[in-house]
KOLTIKOL-574405 format. One record per residue (C-alpha): residue number from 0; residue in three letters; x, y, z. Coordinates in steps of 0.1 Angstrom, whole numbers, plus 5000, padded with zeros to 4 digits. Last residue first. Layout:
<pts>
{NUM; ALA; {X; Y; Z}} ...
</pts>
This chain:
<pts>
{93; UNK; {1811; 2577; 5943}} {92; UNK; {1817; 2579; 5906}} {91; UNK; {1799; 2613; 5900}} {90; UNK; {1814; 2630; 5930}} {89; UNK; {1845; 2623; 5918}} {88; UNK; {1840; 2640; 5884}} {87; UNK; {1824; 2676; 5901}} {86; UNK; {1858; 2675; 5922}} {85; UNK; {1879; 2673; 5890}} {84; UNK; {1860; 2698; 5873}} {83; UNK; {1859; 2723; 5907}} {82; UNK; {1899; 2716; 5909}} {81; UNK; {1907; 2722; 5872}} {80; UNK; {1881; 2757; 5877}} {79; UNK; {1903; 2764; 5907}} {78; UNK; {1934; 2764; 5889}} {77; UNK; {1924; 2782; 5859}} {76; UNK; {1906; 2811; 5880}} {75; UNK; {1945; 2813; 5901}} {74; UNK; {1962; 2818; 5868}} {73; UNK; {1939; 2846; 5855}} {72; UNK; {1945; 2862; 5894}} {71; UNK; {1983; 2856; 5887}} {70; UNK; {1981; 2870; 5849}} {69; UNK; {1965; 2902; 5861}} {68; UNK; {1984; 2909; 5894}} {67; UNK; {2014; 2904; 5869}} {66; UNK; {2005; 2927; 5845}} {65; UNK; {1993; 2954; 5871}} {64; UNK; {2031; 2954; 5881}} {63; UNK; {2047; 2957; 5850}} {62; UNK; {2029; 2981; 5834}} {61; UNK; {2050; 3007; 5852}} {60; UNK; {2079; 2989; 5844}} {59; UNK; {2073; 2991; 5805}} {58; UNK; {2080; 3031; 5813}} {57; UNK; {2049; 3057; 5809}} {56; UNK; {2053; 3087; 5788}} {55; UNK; {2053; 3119; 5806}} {54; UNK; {2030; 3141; 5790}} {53; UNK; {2029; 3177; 5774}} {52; UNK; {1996; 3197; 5757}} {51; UNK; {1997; 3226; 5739}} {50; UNK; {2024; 3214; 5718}} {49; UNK; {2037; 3246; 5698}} {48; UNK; {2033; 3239; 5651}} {47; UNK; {2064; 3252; 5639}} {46; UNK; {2059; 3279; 5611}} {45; UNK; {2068; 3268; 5573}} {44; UNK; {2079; 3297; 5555}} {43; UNK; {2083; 3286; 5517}} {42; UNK; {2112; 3302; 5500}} {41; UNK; {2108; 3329; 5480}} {40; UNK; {2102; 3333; 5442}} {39; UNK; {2064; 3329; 5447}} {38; UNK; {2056; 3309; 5415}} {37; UNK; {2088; 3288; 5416}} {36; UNK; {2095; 3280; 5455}} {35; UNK; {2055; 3272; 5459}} {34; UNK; {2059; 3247; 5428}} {33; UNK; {2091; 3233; 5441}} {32; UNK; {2073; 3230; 5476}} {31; UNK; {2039; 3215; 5465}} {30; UNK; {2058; 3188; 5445}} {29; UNK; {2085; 3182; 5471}} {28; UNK; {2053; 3177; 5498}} {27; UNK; {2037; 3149; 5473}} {26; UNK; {2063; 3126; 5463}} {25; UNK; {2091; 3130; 5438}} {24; UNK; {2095; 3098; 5419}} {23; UNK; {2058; 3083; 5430}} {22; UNK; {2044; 3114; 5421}} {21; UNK; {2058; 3120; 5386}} {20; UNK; {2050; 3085; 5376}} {19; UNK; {2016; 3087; 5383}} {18; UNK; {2014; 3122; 5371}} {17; UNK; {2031; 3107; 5332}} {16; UNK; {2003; 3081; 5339}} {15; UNK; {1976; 3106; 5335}} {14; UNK; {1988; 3124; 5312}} {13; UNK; {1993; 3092; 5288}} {12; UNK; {1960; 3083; 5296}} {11; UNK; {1947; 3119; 5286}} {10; UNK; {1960; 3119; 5253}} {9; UNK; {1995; 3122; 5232}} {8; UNK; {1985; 3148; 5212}} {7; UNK; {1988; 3171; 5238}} {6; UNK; {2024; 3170; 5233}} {5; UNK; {2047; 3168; 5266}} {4; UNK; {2059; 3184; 5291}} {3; UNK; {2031; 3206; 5300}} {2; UNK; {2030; 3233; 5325}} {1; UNK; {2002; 3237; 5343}} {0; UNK; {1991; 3272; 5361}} 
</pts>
């Protein structure tokens, strides 16, 4: 069903932007609920969607511990790759 609010002398574009406007002021779930709540004269029953599937979220300190293996191994590589250049550089002056 449509319902206009307006002439239909007024053209397409002007529809069109009256929609715009209508959409952005009420959004698109109040739209489909007034209409629902006007054609069917009841209220809409919306039926809770049941998880199938729980978790236990992870805390920060449980990353904590792989971080820091990470970062120390990535540390140790820089070290020893400054201590290979500098050792490859003496061996060229000597």
């Amino acid at each position: 069903p449509i319902t206009f609010y307006f002439g239909k002398h007024l053209g397409r574009k002007f529809q069109k932007w009256f929609d715009q406007v209508v959409i952005r002021m009420l959004g698109g779930n109040m739209i489909v609920n007034y209409w629902w709540k006007r054609y069917a004269n009841r209220p809409r029953k919306v039926t809770e969607v049941t998880q199938l599937h729980t978790y236990n979220p992870l805390s920060i300190n449980g990353f904590q511990i792989p971080f820091l293996t990470c970062g120390s191994l990535m540390a140790l590589g820089v070290l020893i790759l400054v201590l290979e250049v500098i050792h490859k550089r003496q061996e060229l002056f000597y």
